[in-house]
C-alpha positions as CSV (number, residue, x, y, z in Angstrom):
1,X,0.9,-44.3,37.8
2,X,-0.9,-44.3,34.4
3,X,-2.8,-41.3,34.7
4,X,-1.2,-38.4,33.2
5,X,-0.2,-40.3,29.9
6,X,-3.2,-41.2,29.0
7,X,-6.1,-38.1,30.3
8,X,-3.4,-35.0,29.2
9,X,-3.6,-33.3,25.7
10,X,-0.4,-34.3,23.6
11,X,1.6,-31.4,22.7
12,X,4.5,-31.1,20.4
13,X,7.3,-28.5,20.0
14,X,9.4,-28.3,16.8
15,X,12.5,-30.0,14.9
16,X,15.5,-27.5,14.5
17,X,18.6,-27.9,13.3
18,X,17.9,-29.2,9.9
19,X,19.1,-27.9,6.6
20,X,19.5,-28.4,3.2
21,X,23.2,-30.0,2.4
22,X,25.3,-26.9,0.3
23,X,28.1,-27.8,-2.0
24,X,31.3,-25.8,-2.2
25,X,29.4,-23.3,-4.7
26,X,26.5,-23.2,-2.1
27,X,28.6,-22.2,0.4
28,X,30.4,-19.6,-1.7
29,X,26.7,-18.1,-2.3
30,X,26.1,-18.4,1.6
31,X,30.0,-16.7,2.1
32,X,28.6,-13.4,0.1
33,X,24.6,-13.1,0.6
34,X,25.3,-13.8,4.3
35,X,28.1,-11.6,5.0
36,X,26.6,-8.6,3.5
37,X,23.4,-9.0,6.0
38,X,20.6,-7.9,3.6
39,X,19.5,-10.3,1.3
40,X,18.8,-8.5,-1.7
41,X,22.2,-6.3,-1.7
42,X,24.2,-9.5,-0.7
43,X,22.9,-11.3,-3.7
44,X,23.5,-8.0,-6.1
45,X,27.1,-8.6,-5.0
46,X,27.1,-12.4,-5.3
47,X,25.7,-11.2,-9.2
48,X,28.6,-8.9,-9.4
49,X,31.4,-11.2,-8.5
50,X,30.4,-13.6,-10.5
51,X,30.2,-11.6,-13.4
52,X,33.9,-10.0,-12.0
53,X,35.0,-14.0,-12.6
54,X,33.9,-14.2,-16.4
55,X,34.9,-10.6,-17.1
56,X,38.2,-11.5,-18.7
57,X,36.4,-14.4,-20.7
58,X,33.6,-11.3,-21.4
59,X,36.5,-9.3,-22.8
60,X,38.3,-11.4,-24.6
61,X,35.8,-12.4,-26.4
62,X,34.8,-9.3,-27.4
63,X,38.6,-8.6,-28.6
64,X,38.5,-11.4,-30.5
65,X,34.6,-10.7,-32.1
66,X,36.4,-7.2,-33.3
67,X,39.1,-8.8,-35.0
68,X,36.9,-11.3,-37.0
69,X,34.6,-8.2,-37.5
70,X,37.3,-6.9,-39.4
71,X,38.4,-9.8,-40.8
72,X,34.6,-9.9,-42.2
73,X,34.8,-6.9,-43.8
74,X,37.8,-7.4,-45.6
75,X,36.3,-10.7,-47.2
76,X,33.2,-8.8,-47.3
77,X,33.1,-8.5,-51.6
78,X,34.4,-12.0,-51.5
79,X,31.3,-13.7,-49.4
80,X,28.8,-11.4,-51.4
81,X,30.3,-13.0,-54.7
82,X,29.9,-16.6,-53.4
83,X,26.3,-15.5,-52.1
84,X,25.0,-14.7,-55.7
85,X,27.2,-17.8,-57.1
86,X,25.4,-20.1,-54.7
87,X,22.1,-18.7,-54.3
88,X,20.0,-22.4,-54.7
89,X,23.0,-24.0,-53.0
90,X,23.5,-23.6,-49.1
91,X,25.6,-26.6,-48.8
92,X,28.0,-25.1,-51.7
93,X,27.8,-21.7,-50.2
94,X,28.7,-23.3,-46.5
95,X,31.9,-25.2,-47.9
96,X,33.1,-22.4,-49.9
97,X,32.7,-19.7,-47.3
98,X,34.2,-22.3,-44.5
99,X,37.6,-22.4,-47.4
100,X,37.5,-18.5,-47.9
101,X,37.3,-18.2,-43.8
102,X,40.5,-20.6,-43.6
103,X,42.2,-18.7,-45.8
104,X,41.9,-15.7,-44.3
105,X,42.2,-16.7,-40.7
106,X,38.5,-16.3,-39.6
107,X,38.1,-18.8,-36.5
108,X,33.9,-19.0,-35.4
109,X,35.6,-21.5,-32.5
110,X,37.9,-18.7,-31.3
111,X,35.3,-16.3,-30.9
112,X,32.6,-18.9,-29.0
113,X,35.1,-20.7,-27.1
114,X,35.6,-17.8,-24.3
115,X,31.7,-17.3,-24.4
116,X,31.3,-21.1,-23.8
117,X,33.9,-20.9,-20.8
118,X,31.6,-18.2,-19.7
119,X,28.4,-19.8,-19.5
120,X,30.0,-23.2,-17.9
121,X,31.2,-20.8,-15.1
122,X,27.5,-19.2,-15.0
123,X,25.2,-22.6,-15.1
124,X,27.6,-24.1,-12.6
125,X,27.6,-21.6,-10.3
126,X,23.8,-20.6,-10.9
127,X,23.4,-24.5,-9.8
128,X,25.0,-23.7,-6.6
129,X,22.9,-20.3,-5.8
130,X,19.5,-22.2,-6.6
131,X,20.8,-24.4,-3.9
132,X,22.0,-21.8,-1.0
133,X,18.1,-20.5,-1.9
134,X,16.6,-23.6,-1.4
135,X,18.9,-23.8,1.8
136,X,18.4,-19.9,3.0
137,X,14.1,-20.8,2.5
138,X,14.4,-23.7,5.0
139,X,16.6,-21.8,7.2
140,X,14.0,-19.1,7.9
141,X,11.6,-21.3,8.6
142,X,14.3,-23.2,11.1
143,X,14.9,-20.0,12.4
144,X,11.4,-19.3,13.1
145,X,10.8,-22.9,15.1
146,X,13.8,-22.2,17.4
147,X,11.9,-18.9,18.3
148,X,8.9,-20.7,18.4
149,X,10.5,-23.5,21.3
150,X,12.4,-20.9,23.0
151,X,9.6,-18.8,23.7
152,X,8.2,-22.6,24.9
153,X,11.0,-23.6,27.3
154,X,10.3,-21.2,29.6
155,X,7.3,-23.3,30.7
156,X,8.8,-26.4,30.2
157,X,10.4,-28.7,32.8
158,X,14.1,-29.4,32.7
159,X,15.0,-32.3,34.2
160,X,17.8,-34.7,34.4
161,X,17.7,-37.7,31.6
162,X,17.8,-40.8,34.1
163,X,18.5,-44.2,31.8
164,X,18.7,-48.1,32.7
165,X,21.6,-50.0,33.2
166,X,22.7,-51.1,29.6
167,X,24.3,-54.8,29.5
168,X,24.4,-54.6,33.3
169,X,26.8,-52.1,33.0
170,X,26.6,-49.2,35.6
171,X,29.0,-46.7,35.6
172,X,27.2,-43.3,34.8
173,X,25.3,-41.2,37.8
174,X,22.2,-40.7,35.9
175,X,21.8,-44.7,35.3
176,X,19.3,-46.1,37.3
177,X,17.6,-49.1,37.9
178,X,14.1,-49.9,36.6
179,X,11.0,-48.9,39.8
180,X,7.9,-48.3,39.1
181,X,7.2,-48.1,42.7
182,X,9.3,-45.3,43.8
183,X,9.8,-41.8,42.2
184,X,13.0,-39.9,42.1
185,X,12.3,-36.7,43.9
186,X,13.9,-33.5,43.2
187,X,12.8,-32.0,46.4
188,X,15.0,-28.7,45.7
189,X,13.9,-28.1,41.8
190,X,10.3,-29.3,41.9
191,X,10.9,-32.3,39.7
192,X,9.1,-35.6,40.1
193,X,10.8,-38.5,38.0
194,X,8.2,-41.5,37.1
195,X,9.1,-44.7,35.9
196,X,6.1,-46.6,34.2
197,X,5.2,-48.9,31.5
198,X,2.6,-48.2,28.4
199,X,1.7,-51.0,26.1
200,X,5.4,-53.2,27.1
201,X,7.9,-49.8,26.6
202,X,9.3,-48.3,29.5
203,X,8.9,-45.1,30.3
204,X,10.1,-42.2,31.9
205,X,7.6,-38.9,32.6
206,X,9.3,-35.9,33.8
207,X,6.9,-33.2,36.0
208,X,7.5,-30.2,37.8
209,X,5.6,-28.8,41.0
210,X,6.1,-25.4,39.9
211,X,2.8,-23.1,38.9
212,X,5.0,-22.0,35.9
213,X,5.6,-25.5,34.4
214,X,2.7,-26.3,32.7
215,X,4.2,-28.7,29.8
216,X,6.1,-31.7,31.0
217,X,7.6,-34.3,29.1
218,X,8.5,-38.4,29.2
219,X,11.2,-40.7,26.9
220,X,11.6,-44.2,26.4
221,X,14.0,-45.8,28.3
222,X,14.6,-48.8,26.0
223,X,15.2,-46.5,23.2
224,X,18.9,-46.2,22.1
225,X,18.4,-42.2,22.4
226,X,16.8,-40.0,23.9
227,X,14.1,-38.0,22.3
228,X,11.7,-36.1,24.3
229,X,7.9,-36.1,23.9
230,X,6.0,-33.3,25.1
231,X,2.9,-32.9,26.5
232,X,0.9,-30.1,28.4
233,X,-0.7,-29.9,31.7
234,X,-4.1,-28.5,31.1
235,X,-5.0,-27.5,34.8
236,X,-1.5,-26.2,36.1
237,X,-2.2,-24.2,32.6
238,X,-5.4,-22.8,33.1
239,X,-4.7,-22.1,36.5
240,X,-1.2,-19.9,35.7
241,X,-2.1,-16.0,36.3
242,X,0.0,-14.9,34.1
243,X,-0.6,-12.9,31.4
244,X,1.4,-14.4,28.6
245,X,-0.7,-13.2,25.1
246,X,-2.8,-10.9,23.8
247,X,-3.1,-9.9,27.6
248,X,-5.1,-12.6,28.7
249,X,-4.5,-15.6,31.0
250,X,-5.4,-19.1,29.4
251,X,-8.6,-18.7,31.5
252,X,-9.8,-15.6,29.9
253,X,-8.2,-17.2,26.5
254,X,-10.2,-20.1,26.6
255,X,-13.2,-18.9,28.4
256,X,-13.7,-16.2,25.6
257,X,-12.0,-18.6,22.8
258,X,-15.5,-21.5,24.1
259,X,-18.0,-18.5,24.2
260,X,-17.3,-17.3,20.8
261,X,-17.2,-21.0,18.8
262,X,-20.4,-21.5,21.0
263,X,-21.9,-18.2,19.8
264,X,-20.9,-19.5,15.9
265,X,-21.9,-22.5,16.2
266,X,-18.1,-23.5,15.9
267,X,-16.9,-27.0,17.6
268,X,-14.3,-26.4,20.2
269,X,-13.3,-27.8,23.5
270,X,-11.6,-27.4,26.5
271,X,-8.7,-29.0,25.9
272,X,-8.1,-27.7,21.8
273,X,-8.8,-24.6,23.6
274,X,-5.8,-24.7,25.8
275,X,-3.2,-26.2,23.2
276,X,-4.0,-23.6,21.0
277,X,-3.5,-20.9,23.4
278,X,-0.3,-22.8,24.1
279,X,0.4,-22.5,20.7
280,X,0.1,-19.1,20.4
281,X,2.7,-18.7,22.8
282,X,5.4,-19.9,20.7
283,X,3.7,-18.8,17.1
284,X,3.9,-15.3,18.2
285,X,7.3,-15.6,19.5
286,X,8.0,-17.1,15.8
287,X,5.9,-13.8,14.2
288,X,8.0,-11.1,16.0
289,X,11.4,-12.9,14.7
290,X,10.1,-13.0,11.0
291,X,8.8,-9.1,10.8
292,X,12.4,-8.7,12.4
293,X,13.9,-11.1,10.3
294,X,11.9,-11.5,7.1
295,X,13.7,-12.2,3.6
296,X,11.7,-9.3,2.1
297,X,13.5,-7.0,-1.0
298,X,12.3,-3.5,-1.5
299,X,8.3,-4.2,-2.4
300,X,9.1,-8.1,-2.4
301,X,8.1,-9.8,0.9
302,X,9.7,-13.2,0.3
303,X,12.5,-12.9,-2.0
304,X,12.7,-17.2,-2.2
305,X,9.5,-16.9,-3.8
306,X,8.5,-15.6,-7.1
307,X,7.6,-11.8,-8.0
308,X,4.0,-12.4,-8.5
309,X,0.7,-11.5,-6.8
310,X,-0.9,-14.9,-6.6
311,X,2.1,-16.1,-4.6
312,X,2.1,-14.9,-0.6
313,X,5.3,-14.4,1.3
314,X,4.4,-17.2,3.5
315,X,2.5,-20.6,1.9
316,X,0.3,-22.9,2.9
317,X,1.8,-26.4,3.8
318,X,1.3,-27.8,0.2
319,X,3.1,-25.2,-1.3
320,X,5.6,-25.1,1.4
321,X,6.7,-29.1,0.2
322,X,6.3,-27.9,-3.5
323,X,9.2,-25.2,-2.7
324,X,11.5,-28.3,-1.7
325,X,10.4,-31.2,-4.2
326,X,11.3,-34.2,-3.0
327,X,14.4,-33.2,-1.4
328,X,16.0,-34.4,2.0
329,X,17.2,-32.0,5.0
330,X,20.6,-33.1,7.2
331,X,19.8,-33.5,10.5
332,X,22.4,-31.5,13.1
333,X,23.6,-35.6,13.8
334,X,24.0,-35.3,9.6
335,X,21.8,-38.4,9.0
336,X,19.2,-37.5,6.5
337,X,16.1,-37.4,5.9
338,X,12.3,-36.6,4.6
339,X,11.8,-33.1,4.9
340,X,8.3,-33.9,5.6
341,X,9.2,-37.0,8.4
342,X,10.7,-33.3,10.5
343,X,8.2,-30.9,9.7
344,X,4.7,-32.2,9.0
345,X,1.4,-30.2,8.5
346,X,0.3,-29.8,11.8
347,X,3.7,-28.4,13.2
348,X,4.0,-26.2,10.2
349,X,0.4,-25.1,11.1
350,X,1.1,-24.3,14.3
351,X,4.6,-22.5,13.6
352,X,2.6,-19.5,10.9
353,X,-0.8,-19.4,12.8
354,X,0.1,-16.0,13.9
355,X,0.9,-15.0,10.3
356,X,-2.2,-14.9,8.9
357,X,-1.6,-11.5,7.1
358,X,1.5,-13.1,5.5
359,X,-0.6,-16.4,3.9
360,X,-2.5,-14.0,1.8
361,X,-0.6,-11.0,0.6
362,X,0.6,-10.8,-2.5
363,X,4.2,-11.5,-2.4
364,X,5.4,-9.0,-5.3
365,X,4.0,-7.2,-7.9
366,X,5.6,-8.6,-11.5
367,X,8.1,-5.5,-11.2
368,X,11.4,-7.6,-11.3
369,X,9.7,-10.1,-14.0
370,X,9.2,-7.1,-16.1
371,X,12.9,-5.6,-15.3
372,X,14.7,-8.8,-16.1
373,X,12.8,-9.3,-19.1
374,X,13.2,-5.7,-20.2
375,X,16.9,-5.8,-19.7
376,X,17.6,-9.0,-21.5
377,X,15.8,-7.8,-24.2
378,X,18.1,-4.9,-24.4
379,X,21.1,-6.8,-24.0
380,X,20.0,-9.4,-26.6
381,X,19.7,-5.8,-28.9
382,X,22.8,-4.3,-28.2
383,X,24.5,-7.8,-28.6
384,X,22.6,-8.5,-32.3
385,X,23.6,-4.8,-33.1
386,X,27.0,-5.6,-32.2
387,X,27.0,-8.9,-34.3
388,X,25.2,-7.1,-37.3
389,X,27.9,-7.9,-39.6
390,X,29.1,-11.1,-38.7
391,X,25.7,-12.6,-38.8
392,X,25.2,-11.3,-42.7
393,X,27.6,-13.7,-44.1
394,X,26.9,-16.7,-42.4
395,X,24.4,-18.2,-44.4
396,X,23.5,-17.4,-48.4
397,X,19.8,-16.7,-47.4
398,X,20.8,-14.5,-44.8
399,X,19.0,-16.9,-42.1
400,X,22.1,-16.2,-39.6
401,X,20.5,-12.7,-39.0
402,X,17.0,-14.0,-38.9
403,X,18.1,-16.4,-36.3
404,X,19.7,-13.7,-34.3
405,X,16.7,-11.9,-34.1
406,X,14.4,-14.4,-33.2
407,X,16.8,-15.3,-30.4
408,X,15.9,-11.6,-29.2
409,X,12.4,-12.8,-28.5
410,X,13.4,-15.8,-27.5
411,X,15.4,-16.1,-24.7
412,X,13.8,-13.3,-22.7
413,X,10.9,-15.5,-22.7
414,X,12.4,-18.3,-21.5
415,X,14.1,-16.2,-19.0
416,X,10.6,-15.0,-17.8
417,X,8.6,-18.3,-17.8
418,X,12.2,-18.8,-15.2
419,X,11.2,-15.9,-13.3
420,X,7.5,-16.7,-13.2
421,X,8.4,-20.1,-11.4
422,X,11.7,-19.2,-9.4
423,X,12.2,-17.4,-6.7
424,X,12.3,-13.0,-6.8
425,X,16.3,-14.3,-5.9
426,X,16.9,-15.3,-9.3
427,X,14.7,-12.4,-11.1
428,X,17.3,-10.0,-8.9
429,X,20.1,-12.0,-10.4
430,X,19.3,-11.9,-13.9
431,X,18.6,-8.4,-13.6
432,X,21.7,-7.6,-12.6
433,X,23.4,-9.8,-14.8
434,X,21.6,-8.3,-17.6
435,X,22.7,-4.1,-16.4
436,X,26.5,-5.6,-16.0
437,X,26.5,-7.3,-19.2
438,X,24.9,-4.0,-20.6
439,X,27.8,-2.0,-19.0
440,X,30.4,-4.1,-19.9
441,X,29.5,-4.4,-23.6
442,X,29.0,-0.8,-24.0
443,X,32.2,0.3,-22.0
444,X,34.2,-2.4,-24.3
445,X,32.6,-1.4,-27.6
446,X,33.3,2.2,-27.5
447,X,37.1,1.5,-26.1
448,X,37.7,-1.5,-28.7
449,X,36.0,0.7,-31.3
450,X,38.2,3.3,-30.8
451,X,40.9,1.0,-30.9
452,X,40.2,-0.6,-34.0
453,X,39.2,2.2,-35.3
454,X,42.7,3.3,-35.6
455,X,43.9,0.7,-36.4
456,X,42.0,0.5,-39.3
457,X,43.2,4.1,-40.2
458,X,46.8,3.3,-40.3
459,X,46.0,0.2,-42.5
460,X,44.3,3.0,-44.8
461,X,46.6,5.3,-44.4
462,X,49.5,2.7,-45.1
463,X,47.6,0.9,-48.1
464,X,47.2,4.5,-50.0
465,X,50.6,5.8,-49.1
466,X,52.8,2.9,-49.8
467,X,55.3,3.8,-52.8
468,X,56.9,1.5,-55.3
469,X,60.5,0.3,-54.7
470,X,61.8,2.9,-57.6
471,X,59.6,5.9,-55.7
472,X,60.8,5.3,-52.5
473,X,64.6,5.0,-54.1
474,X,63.9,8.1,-55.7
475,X,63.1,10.1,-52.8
476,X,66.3,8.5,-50.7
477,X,68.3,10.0,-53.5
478,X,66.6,13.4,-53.3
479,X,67.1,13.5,-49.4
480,X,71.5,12.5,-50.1
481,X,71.4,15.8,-52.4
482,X,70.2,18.2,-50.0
483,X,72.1,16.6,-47.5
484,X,75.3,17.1,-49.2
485,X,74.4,20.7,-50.1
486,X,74.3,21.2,-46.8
């Protein structure tokens, strides 16, 4: 019995149950994105609890900015003074303003310090979100091979998995002992169990007399576990009547599939005809569940991949392990391993045949690249604006404010080479971070202007109404005389 292994077309389903490990903050990200059910909205929210995290840091800050502001302006004729005293001297000018700030209570550190806080809570939790992506792109792609075998199992035998006494220990009703010579029969399934030997490992193939199960499958019995190899039965294939496809039985699929790669001049045979029509089988299956399923965002089709035209919603192989890197998936036994040792070219071929549409159109359209730019920009404004008169004084030269601006060019271009490389996710979050931010700032600035405002109008009011000792004596002794008169 050393027939069917070795005339029969191999034939492979697909690993499932792998994943990218998540942290704590992963999972957090997962929590949210997941358990609002659309991925874009969910990962608005994740953007807007975040942000609901640093807000008291955000405000604080800001409380504290206004009260240096003021502080500024009160040393305001004092810093001018020094400017024009140290004009060729910046090191002069630094020590001498860093005195006059002591003296006055001016702390740089207590205004940064919250903002620091703030952008520790952001990177490290930003960490964790590029890692739920990484982790959500997989996933889909999971998702799409467990359609893929499902719609496969149907025509697949399930049989019992029979293994050889181990040590001489036999105490399980599915150990057996090693026969080459006589098959276990299921009479009342269909099932035919063969024991054989290929090249010194033994081997059990499982097979089914049933019209509709037309890929079988053997293991090795010397192996500590069992892991199934599949392989399809090309006449109990061709001969099903069923019409499983694209309407068409695999004998009308392959006869048309040979007379049209004869007619190009294309090679094809029999037996590549019937594993791909196999193929199709599941890769369709694995179509309907990502048009049902897809992790498309309002114009984006693929919100794990960047915002751009030259990118498609659903990549080649190379690009697919580009996504990923180098990194390793957990198994559902949680060993680990190469992402590429579970999901190599040919399987990933096989799983996104049917989505040819999907390798070559444009993924996005630059519209969220543009938005997040266009919004940090503003924010970087209405920030600088905010600063204006703290960044005056900082340096003799005025080079604080000259910095300032040129960090309004320059960190919405580093945001945008980000959003040219990762995913339309991250071009959603900084987007939103950049409208909250804008919110926040203006909301805070117009009620801690207001505030301080008045503030500053009872310190004028009280600095041009304040009366020497003798004047306000004076009018206490006024107020006893009409008191008595009274």
């Amino acid at each position: 019995m050393t027939t069917l292994l070795n005339t029969i077309l191999d034939f492979s389903l697909l690993e499932q149950g792998y994943s990218v490990g998540l942290d704590w903050l992963g999972h957090f990200a997962r929590v949210i994105i997941e358990g609002v059910g659309i991925i874009g909205l969910g990962i608005i929210v994740f953007t807007i609890v975040l942000k609901a995290i640093t807000l008291p840091f955000d405000i604080y800050q800001r409380v504290k900015m206004r009260k240096q502001t003021l502080i500024m302006r009160k040393m305001q004729p004092e810093l001018e003074k020094l400017q024009k005293q140290y004009a060729n001297d910046k090191n002069m000018y630094s020590q001498k303003m860093m005195e006059l700030y002591k003296k006055n209570g001016y702390s740089m550190l207590g205004a940064c310090l919250p903002m620091i806080i703030s952008l520790v809570i952001i990177i490290v939790a930003f960490q964790g979100f590029r890692t739920y992506s990484s982790y959500a792109n997989l996933n889909m792609y999971v998702r799409m091979s467990e359609a893929y075998n499902s719609a496969l199992n149907s025509y697949i035998v399930e049989g019992l998995d029979y293994r050889l006494p181990a040590d001489g220990v036999d105490d399980d009703e599915l150990t057996i002992a090693w026969d080459t010579e006589h098959p276990i029969v299921d009479e009342e399934k269909g099932i035919t169990y063969q024991m054989t030997e290929v090249n010194g490992t033994k081997i059990m193939q499982v097979t089914s007399d049933k019209a509709d199960k037309f890929i079988y499958y053997y293991y090795s019995m010397d192996a500590a576990s069992i892991r199934k190899e599949y392989k399809l039965d090309m006449d109990k294939l061709l001969a099903f009547d069923e019409k499983i496809v694209d309407d068409k039985t695999a004998a009308e699929y392959v006869t048309e599939a040979l007379a049209a790669a004869q007619e190009s001049g294309a090679s094809l045979d029999k037996e590549t005809a019937c594993k791909k029509y196999a193929v199709k089988i599941g890769a369709t299956a694995a179509k309907d569940w990502y048009e049902e399923n897809n992790a498309g965002f309002l114009w984006v089709k693929n919100v794990w991949y960047p915002d751009v035209s030259y990118e498609h919603p659903i990549k080649d192989y190379s690009g697919f392990k580009k996504s990923f890197g180098d990194k390793d998936v957990v198994l559902a036994d949680g060993t680990k391993t190469e992402l590429t040792a579970v999901f190599d070219e040919t399987r990933y071929d096989n799983l996104v045949s049917e989505l040819s549409e999907e390798t070559s159109t444009p993924n996005g359209y630059f519209i969220l690249i543009i938005l997040s730019i266009g919004f940090m920009v503003l924010s970087q404004f209405l920030s600088m604006k905010s600063q204006k008169e703290t960044n005056k004084y900082q340096t003799v030269d005025g080079s604080g404010a000259r910095t300032q601006k040129m960090m309004l060019i320059i960190m919405p271009m580093i945001y945008g080479v980000f959003a040219f490389f990762y995913s339309a996710a991250f071009s959603i979050y900084m987007t939103m971070s950049s409208v909250i931010s804008i919110i926040v700032m203006l909301i805070s600035n117009l009620i801690l202007g207001r505030v301080f405002k008045k503030k500053e109008e009872e310190e004028l009011k009280e600095k041009y109404t304040r009366r020497l000792p003798w004047q306000k004596q004076d009018n206490n002794d006024k107020k006893d005389k009409k008191s008595k008169k009274k």
